[in-house]
N, C-alpha and C positions, 0 to 999 in steps of 0.2 A: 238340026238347024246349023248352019253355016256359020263358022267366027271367023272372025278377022285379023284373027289374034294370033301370032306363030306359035305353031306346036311340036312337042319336041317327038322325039318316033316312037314314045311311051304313048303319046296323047294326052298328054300333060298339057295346057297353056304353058308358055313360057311365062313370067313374072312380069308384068309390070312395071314402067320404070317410077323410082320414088318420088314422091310428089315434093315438087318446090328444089330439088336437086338437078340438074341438068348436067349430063355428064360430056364435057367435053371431049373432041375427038384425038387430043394431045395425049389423055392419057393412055396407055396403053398395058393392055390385060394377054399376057399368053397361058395356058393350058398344056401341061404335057403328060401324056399316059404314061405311067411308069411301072405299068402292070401289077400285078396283085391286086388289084383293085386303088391303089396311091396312083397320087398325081401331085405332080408340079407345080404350082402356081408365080408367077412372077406378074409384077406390076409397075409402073415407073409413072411417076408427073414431076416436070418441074415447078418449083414452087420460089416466084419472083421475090422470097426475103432469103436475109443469110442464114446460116444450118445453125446458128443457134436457139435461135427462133424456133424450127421443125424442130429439134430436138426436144424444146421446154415441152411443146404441143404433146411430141411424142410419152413422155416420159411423166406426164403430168395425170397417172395411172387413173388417179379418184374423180378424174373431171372426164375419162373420154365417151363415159355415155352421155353426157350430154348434147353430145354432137356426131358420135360417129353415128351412123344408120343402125338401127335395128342393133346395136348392142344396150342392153337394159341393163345391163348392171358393169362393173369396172371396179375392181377397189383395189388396195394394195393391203396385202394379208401380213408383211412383215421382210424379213430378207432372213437366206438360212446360206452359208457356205458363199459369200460376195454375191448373192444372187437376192434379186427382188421377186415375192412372191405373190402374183395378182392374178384376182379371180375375176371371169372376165363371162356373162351371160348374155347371148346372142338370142334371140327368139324375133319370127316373123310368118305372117301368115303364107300356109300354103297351099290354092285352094280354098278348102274351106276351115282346116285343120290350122290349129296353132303349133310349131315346130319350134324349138328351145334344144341351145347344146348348151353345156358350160364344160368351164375350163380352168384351171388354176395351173397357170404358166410361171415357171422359174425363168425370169430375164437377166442376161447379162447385159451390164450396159457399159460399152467399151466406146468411154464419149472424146470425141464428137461425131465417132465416123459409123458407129452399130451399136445395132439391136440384138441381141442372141436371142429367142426364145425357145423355150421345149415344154410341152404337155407335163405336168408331172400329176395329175389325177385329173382327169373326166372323160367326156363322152366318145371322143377317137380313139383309133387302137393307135395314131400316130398324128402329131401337130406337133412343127417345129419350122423354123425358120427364122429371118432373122430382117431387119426393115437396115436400109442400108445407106448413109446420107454422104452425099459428095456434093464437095463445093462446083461450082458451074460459075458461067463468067457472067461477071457485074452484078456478082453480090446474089446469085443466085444458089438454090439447093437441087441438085438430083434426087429425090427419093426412091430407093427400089425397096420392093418387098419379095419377098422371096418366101416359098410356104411348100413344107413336105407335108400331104394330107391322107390320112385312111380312116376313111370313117366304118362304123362297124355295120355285118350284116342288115340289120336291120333299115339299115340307113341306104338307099338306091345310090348309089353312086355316081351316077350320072345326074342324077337332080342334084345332090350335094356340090358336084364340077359346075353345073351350069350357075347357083343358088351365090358359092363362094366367087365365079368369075364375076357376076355381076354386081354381087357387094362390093367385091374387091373395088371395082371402078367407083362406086359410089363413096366408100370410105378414102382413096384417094383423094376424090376432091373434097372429101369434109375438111381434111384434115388442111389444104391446101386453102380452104378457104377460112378454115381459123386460123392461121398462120398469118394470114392476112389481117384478119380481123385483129389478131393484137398488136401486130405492128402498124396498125395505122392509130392504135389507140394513144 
């Protein structure tokens, strides 16, 4: 039977976009093959309040499942060596399968301008990068995120590129749209 639905050249459906989120066309998701199976990932939206603002959003570890997509869990485990330790649980369906990575990421946070992060125990053989905030004019913030990924064997690599491009965009504007939401509070 015939879908309508784009498929990727496994014959996969592609994903579905999230209900109640629309992703604007401002923000912008690039991809890079960096062989071995890692890739790239970069992300950028401008977000119309000042970076102190992004910042609190960003950094506000125990609140961001609340709002980012498909992250179920977010906590802060403690801080070891000036570094913040947060455990961070992503899970969404795939298909008909439920698919969950977790992570407990050591951040740096070198305020007001970055994010350091790095994998320090779970599901990737590599996740690191770092969200990166520049002022913009009339009181605006650049957001970029930047993301070095290898997910392991088991994990199809190509579903994992397509799965993180399109959250990426999604959690983009979560976050752009809390930002908002507490500054008009």
């Amino acid at each position: 039977m015939p879908s309508d639905s784009p498929q990727d050249p496994q014959g996969l459906p592609d994903p579905a976009p999230e209900d109640g989120i629309p992703v604007p066309e401002d923000i912008q998701v690039e991809v890079e093959d960096l062989g071995e199976r890692r890739r790239h990932l970069q992300g950028r939206v401008l977000i119309p309040v000042e970076r102190q603002w992004v910042w609190q959003v960003l950094t506000d570890y125990d609140h961001l499942a609340e709002f980012i997509p498909n992250l179920v869990e977010s906590r802060l485990l403690g801080s070891e060596n000036g570094r913040k330790l947060v455990r961070q649980v992503g899970s969404q369906k795939v298909l008909f399968a439920r698919f969950s990575a977790a992570v407990v990421l050591a951040i740096e946070e070198i305020f007001p301008h970055q994010l350091r992060f790095q994998e320090v125990e779970g599901d990737f053989l590599l996740f690191e990068g770092f969200w990166e905030l520049a002022e913009w004019l009339n009181h605006q913030t650049l957001l970029t995120y930047h993301l070095q990924v290898k997910p392991p064997r088991r994990m199809p690599v190509g579903l994992v590129e397509r799965r993180l491009r399109r959250d990426l965009a999604f959690n983009l504007q979560a976050i752009r749209e809390r930002c908002l939401s507490l500054c008009s509070q």
